[in-house]
VEXKOLNU-192936 format. One record per residue (C-alpha): x, y, z; residue number from 1; residue in three letters. Coordinates in Angstrom, 1 decimal, padded with zeros to 4 digits. Example, Ala and Ser with C-alpha at 12.3 -4.5 7.8 and 13.67 -1.06 7.14 Angstrom:
% residues 2
+--------+--------+--------+-----+-----+
|   east |  north |     up |   k |   r |
+--------+--------+--------+-----+-----+
|  012.3 | -004.5 |  007.8 |   1 | ala |
|  013.7 | -001.1 |  007.1 |   2 | ser |
+--------+--------+--------+-----+-----+
***
This chain:
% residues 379
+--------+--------+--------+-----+-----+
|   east |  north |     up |   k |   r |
+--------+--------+--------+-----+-----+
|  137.0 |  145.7 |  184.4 |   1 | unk |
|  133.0 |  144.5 |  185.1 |   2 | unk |
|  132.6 |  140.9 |  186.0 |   3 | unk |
|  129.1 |  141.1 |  184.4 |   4 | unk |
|  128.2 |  140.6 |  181.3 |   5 | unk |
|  127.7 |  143.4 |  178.6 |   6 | unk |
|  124.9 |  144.4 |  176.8 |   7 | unk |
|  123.9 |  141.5 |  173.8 |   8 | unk |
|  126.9 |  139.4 |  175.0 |   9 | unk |
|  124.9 |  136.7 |  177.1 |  10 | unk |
|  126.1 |  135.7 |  180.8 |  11 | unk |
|  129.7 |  136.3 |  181.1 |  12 | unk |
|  131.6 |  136.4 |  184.4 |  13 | unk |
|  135.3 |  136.5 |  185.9 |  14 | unk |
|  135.7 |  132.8 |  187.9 |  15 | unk |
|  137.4 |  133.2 |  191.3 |  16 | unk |
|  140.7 |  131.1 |  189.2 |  17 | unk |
|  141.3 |  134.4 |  187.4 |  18 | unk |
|  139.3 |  132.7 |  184.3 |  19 | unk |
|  136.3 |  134.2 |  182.5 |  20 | unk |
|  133.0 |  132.0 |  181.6 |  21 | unk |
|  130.3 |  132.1 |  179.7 |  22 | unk |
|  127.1 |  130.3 |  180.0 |  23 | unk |
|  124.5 |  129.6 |  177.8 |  24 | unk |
|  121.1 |  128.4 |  178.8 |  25 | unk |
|  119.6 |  125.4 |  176.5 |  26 | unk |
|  116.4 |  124.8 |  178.3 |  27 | unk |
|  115.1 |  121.7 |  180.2 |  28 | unk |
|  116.4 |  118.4 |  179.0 |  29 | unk |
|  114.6 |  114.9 |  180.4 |  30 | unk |
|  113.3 |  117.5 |  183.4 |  31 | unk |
|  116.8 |  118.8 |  184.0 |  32 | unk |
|  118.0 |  122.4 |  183.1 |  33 | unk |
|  120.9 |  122.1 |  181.0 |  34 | unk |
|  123.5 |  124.7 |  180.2 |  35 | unk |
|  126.6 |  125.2 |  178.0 |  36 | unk |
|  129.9 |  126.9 |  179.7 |  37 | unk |
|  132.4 |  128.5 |  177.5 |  38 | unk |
|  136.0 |  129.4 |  179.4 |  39 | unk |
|  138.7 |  131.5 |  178.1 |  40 | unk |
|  141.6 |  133.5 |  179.4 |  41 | unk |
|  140.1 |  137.0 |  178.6 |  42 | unk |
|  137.0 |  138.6 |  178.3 |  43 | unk |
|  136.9 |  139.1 |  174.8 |  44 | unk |
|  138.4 |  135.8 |  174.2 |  45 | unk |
|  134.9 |  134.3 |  176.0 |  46 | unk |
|  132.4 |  137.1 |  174.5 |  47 | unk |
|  133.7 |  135.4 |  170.8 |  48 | unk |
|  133.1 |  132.0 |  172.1 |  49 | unk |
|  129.6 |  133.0 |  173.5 |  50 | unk |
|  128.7 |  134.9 |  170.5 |  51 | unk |
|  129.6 |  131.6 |  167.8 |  52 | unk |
|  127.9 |  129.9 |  170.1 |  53 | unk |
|  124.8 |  131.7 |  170.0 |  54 | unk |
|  124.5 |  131.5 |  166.3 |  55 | unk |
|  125.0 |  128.1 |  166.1 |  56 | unk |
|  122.3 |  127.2 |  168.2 |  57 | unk |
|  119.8 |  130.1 |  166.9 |  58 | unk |
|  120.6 |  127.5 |  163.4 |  59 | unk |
|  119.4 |  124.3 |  165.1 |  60 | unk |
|  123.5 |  123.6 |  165.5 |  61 | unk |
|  125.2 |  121.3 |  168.3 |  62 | unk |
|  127.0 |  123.1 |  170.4 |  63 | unk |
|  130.8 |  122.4 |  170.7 |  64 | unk |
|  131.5 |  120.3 |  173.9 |  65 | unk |
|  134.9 |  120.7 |  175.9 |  66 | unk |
|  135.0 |  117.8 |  177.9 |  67 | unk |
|  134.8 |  115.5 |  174.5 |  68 | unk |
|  138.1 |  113.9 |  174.2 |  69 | unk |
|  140.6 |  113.8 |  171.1 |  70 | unk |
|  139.5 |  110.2 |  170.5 |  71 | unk |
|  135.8 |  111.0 |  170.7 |  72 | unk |
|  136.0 |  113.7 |  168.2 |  73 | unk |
|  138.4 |  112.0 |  165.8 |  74 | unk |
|  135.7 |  109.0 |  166.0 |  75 | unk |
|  133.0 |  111.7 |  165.2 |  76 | unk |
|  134.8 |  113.4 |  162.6 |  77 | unk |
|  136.0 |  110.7 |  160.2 |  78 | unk |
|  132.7 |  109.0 |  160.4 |  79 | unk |
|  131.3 |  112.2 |  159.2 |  80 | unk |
|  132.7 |  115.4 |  157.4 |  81 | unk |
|  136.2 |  113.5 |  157.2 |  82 | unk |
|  134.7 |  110.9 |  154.9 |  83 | unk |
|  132.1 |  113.0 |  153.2 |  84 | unk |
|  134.7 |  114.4 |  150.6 |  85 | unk |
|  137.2 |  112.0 |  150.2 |  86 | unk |
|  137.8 |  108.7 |  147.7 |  87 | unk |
|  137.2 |  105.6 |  149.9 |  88 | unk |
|  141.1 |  104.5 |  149.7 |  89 | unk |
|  142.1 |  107.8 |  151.0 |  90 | unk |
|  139.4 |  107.6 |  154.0 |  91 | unk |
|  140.4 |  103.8 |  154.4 |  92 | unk |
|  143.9 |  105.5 |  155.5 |  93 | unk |
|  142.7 |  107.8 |  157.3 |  94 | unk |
|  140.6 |  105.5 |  159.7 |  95 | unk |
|  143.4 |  103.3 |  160.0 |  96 | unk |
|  145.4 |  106.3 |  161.4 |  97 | unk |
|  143.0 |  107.3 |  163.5 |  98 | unk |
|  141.9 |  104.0 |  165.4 |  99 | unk |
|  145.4 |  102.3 |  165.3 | 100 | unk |
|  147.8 |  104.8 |  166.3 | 101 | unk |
|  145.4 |  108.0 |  167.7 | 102 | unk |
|  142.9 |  106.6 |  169.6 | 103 | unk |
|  144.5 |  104.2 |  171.9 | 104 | unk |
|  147.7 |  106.6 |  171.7 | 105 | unk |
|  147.8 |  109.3 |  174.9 | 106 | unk |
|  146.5 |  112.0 |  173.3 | 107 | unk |
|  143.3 |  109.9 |  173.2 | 108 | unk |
|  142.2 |  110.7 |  176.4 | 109 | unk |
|  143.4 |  114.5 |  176.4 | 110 | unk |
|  140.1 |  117.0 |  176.0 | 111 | unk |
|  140.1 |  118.5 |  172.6 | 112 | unk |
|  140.1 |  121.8 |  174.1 | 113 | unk |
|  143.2 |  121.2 |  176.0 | 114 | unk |
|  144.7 |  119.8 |  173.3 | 115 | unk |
|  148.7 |  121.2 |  172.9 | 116 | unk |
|  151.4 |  121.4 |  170.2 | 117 | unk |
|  153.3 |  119.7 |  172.8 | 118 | unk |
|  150.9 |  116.9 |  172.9 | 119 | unk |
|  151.3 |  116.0 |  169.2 | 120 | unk |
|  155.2 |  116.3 |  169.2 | 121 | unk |
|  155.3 |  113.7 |  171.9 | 122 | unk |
|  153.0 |  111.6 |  169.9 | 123 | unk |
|  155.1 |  111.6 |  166.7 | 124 | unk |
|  157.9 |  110.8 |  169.2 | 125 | unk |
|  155.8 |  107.8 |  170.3 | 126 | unk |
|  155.2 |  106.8 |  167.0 | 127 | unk |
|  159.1 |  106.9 |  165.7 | 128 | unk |
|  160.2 |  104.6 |  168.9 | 129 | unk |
|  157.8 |  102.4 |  167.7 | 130 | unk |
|  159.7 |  101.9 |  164.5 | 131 | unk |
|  157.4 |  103.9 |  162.2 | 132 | unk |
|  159.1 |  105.3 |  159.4 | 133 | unk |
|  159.0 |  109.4 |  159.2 | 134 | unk |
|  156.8 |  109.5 |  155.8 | 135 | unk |
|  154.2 |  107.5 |  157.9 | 136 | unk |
|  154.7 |  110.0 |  161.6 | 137 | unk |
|  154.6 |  112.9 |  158.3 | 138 | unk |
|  150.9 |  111.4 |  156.8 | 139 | unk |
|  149.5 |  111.0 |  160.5 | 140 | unk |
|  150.3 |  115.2 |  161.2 | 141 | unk |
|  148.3 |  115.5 |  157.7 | 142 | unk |
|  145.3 |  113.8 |  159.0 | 143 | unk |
|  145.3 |  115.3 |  162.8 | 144 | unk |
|  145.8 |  119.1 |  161.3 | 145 | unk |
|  143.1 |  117.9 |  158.5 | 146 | unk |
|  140.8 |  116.9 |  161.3 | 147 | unk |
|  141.5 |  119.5 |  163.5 | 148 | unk |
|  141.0 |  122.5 |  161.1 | 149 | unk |
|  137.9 |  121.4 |  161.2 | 150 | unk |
|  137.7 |  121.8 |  164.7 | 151 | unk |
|  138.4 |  125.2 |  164.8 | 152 | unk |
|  135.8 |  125.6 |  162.1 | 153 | unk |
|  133.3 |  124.2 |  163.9 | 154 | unk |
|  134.2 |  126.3 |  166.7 | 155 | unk |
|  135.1 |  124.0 |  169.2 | 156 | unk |
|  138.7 |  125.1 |  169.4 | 157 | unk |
|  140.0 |  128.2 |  169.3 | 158 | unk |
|  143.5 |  127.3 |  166.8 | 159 | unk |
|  144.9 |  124.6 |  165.8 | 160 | unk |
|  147.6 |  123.1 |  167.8 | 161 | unk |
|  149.0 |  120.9 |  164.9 | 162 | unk |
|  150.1 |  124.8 |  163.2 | 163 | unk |
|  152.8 |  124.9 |  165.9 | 164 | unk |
|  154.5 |  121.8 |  165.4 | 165 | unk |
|  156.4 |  120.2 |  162.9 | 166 | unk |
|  156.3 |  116.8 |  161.7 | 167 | unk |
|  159.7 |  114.5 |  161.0 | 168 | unk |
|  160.7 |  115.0 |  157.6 | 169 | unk |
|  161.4 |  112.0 |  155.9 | 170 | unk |
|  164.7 |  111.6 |  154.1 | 171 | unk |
|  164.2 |  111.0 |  150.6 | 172 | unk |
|  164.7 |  107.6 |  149.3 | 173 | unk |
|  166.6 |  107.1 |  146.0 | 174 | unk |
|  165.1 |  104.2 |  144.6 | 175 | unk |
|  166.3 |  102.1 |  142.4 | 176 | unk |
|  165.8 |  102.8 |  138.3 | 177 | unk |
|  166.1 |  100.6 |  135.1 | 178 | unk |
|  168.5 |  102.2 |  133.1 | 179 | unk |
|  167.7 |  101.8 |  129.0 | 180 | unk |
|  169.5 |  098.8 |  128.5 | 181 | unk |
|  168.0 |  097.2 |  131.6 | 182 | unk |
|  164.3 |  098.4 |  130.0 | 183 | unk |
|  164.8 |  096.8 |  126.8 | 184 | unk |
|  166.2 |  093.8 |  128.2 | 185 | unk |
|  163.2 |  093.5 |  130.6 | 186 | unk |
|  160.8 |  093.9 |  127.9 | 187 | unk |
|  162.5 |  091.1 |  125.7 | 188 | unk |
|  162.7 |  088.8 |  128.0 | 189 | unk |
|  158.5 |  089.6 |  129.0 | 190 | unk |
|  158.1 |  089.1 |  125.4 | 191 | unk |
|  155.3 |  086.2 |  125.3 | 192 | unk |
|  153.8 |  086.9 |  129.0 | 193 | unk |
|  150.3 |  087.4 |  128.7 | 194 | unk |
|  150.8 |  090.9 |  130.6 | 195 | unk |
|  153.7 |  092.2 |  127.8 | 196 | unk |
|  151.8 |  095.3 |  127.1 | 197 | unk |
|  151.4 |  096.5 |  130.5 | 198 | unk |
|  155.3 |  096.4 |  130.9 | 199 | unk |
|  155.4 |  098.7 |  127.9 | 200 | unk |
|  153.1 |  100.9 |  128.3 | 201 | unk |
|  154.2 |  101.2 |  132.0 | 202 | unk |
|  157.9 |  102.0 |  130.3 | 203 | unk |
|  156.6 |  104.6 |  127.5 | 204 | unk |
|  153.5 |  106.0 |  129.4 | 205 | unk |
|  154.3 |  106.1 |  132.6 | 206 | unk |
|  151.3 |  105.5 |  134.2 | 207 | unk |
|  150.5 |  104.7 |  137.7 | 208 | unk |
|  149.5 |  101.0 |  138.6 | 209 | unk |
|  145.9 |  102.2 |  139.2 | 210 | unk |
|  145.6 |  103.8 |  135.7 | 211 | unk |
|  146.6 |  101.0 |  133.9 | 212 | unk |
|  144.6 |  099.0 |  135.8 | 213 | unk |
|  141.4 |  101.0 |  135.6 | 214 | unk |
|  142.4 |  101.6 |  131.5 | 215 | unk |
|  139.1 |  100.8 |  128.9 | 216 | unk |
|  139.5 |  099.8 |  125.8 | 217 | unk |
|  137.0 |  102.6 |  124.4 | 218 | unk |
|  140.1 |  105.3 |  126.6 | 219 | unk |
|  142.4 |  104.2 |  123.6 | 220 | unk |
|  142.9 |  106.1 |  120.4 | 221 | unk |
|  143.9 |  104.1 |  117.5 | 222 | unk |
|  143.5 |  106.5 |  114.9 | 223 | unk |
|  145.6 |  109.0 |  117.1 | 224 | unk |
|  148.4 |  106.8 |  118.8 | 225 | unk |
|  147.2 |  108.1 |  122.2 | 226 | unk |
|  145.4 |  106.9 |  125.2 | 227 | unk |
|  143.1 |  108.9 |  127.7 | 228 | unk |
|  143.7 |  108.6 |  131.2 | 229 | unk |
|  140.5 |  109.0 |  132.9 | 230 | unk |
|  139.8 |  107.0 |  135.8 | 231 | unk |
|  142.4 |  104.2 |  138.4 | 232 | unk |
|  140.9 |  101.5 |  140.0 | 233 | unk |
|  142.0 |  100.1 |  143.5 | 234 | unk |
|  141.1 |  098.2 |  146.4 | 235 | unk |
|  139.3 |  100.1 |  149.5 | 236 | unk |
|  137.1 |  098.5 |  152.1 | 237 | unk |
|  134.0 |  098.4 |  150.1 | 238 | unk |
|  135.9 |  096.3 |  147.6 | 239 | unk |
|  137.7 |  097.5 |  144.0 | 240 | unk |
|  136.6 |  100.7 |  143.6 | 241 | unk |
|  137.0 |  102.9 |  139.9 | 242 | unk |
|  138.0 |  106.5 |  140.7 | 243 | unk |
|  138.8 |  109.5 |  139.1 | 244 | unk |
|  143.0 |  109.9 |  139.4 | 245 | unk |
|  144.9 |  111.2 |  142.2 | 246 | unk |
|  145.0 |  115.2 |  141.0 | 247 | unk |
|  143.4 |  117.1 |  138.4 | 248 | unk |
|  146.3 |  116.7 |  136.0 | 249 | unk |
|  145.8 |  113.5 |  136.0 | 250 | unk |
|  143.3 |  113.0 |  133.7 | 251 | unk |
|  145.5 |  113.5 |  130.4 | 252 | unk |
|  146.3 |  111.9 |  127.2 | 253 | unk |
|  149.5 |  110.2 |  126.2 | 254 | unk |
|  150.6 |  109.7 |  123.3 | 255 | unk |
|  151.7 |  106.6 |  122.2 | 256 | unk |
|  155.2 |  105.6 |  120.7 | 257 | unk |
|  154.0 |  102.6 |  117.9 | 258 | unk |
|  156.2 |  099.9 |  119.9 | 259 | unk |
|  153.1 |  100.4 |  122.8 | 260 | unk |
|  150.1 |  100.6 |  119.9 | 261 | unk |
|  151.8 |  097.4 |  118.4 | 262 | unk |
|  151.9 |  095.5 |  122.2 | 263 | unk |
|  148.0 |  096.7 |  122.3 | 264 | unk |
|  147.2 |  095.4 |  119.2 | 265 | unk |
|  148.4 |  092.1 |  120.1 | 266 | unk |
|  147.4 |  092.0 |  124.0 | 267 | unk |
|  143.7 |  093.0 |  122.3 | 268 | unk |
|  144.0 |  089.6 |  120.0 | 269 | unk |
|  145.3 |  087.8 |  122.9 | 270 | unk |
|  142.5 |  088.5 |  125.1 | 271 | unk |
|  139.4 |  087.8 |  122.8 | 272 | unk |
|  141.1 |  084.0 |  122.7 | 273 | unk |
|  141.1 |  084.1 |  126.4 | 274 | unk |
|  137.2 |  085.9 |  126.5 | 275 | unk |
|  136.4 |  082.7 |  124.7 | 276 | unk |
|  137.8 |  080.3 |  126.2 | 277 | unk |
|  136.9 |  081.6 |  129.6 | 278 | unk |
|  133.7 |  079.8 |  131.3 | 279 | unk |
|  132.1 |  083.3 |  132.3 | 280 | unk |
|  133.0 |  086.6 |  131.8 | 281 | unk |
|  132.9 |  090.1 |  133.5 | 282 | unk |
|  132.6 |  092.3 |  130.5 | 283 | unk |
|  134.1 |  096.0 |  132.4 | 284 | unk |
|  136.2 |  096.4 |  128.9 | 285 | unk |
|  139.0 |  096.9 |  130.9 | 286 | unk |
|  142.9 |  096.4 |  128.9 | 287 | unk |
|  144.4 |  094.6 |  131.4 | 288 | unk |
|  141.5 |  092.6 |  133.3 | 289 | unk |
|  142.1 |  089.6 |  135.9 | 290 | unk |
|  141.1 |  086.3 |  134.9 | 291 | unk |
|  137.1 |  086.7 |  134.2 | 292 | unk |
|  136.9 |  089.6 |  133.1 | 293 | unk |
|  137.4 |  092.3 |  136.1 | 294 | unk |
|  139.3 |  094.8 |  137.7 | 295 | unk |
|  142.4 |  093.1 |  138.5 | 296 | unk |
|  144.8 |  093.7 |  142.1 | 297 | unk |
|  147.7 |  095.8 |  141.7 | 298 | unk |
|  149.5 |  093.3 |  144.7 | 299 | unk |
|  148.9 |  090.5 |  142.5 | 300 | unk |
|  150.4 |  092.1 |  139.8 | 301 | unk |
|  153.3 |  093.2 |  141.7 | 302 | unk |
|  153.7 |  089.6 |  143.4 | 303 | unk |
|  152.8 |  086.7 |  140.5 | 304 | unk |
|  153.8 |  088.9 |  137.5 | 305 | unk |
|  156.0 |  091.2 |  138.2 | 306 | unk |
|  158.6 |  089.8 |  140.7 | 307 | unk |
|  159.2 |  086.6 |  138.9 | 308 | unk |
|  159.8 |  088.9 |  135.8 | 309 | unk |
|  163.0 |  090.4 |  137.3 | 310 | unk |
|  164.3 |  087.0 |  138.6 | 311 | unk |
|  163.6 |  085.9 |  135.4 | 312 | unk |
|  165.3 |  088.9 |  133.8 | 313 | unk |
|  168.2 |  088.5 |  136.5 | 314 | unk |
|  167.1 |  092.4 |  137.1 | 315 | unk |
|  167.4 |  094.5 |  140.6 | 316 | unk |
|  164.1 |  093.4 |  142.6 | 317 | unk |
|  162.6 |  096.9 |  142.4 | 318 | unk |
|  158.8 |  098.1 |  142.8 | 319 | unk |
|  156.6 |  098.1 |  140.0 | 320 | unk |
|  156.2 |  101.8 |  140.7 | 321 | unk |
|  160.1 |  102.1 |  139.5 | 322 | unk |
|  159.0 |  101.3 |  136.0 | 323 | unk |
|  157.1 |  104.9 |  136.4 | 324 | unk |
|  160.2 |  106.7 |  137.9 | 325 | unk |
|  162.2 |  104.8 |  135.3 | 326 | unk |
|  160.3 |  106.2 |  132.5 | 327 | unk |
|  160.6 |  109.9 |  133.6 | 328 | unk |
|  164.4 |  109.2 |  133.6 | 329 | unk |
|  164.4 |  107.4 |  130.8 | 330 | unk |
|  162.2 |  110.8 |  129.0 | 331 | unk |
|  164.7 |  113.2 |  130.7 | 332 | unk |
|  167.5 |  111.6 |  129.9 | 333 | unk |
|  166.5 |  111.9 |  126.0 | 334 | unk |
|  166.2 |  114.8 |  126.4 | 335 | unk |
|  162.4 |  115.4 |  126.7 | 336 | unk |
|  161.7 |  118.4 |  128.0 | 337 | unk |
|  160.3 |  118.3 |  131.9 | 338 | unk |
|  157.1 |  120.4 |  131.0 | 339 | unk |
|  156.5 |  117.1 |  128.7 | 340 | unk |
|  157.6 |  114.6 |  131.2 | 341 | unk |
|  154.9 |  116.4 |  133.3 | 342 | unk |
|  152.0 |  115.9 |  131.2 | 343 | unk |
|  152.8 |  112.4 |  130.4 | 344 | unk |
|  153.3 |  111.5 |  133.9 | 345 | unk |
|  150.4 |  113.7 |  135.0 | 346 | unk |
|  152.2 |  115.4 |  138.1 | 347 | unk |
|  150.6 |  118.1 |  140.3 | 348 | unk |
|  153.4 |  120.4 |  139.9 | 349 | unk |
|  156.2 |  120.9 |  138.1 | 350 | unk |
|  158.6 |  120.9 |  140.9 | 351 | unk |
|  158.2 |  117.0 |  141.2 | 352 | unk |
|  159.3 |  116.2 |  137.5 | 353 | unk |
|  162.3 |  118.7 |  138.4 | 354 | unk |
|  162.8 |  116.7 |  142.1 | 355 | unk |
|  163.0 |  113.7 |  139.7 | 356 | unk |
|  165.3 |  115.8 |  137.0 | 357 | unk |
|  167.8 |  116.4 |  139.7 | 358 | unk |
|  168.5 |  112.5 |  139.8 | 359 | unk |
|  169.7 |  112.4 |  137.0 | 360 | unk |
|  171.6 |  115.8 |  136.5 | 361 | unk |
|  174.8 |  114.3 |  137.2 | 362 | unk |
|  174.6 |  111.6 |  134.1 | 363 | unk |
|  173.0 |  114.4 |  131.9 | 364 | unk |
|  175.8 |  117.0 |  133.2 | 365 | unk |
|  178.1 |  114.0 |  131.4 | 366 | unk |
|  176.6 |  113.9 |  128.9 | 367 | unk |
|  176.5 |  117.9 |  128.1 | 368 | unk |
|  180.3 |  117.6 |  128.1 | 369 | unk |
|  180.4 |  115.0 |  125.8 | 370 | unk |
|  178.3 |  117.2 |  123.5 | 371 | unk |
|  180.4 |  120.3 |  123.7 | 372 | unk |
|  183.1 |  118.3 |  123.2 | 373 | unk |
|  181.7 |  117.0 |  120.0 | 374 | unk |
|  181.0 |  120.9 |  119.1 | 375 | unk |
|  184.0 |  122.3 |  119.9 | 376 | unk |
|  186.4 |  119.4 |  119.4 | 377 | unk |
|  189.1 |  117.8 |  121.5 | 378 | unk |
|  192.8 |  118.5 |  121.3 | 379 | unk |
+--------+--------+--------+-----+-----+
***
């Protein structure tokens, strides 16, 4: 095989190593020549990398450097495309990722190019002695094979290493739900706190925290017992931030049993009393503001509200995510059918209302006895 290179393919060479290089001349630089080297194993394998390479320079693009490291590049990318099209909580998680546990991790200093499956599965490992829990190893592998894609997109690897290894799978937690008694009972006992109606509709509606949070008054139907889920709010590094919800069947509309229109009805009266009596006002018409008027923290929900609630209630000391997973169950068990429980809850798929439906297939598989034995009789 020629050593040369071929016609249209640039300067392309076999290295004494056994390797093949390709070079590609970018001019003078500050008085110095300067030149881009592409390796590879093969000819061909090289000829691709020259030709890519080609293009992207005849369109005024960088070309892809393999000495940068995998800490350089991560840097690089979620300071640019990695935060151009994603919400600023999900790119606040990303970064955190990246600069606490990537960076200054081994793999840090490893060349991108060099970059092995090998290399990540040792990191994970890394990461797991260090008493990080399996969902969080699982998210990290999601943002190095997100970041890396785009590597091979821009050309400056040739696959993705993250393809060819797996991430710990994290065993699935069964947390803890309010059964119906322990719902009504909760509710009773939040009777006159000034945040009743966020219990219920949290119960009925299962909504996430960051919907009700980020509800408006003008997203409720009166005339038609419903709400419109349209936007969550939460706190990123700019601040609270309003944003559309987490997946496209998200934005939805629940309809409302008249127990939740009735704890509206009086949560609205309740807060025009404390609109007046407050000494200035954020006016965001948001259902369940903080104190003056704006978007209120979901942690300070979850830690002044909500906690002393359930001590109060003498009830488990469960998230206030549960009251969401409790109202599936709650649906299911009724006997709602999951295609409903879907909608309300706004799941991607249908396969997590059934992951959820399988929770409680043992007290529903009790209760289809009891039924046929109501049908059929008993001797």
């Amino acid at each position: 095989m020629p050593s040369k290179r071929g016609r249209g393919e640039g300067t392309i060479s076999k290295r004494d190593d056994g390797r093949w290089v390709a070079r590609v001349d970018q001019g003078y630089v500050d008085g110095k020549r300067k030149r881009k080297y592409f390796y590879g194993a093969t000819r061909k394998e090289v000829a691709e990398k020259l030709k890519k390479g080609l293009t992207d320079q005849q369109q005024g693009l960088p070309l892809p450097s393999e000495v940068e490291t995998v800490a350089a590049y991560l840097e690089r990318w979620i300071e640019g495309a990695g935060q151009a099209k994603i919400r600023a909580s999900t790119y606040d998680g990303y970064k955190r990722i990246i600069t606490k546990h990537v960076v200054p991790s081994s793999i840090g200093r490893v060349r991108l190019a060099k970059l092995t499956a090998l290399d990540l599965a040792n990191l994970y490992q890394e990461l797991l002695k260090k008493g990080m829990s399996a969902r969080y190893v699982q998210y990290t592998h999601a943002v190095i094979h997100k970041a890396l894609h785009q590597a091979t997109g821009w050309n400056m690897i040739a696959r993705n290493p993250a393809d060819f290894v797996e991430a710990p799978k994290p065993t699935r937690k069964q947390h803890r739900r309010l059964t119906a008694d322990e719902s009504r009972h909760l509710l009773d006992v939040a009777r006159d706190d000034p945040l009743h109606a966020l219990y219920v509709l949290a119960l009925t509606g299962g909504m996430r925290s960051g919907e009700l949070l980020g509800l408006r008054w003008s997203d409720v139907d009166w005339a038609g017992n419903s709400l419109h889920v349209r936007q969550q709010v939460g706190r990123t590094s700019a601040g609270m931030e309003f944003s559309e919800p987490k997946t496209a069947k998200g934005r939805r509309t629940i309809t409302l049993p008249s127990v939740a229109i009735e704890a509206l009805h009086e949560h609205r009266a309740r807060q025009v009393e404390t609109r007046l009596a407050a000494k200035a006002w954020e006016d965001e018409d948001l259902v369940f503001p903080n104190a003056t008027g704006g978007p209120m923290e979901r942690q300070n929900v979850q830690r002044r509200s909500f906690k002393p609630l359930l001590k109060k209630a003498e009830l488990p000391d469960i998230r206030f995510h549960d009251l969401r997973h409790s109202a599936a169950t709650l649906l299911l068990s009724l006997g709602v059918h999951p295609k409903v429980v879907q909608e309300r809850l706004g799941h991607a798929t249908i396969a997590i209302t059934m992951d959820i439906y399988s929770e409680v297939m043992p007290e529903l598989q009790s209760e289809a006895a009891d039924k046929l034995d109501g049908l059929f009789g008993t001797a």
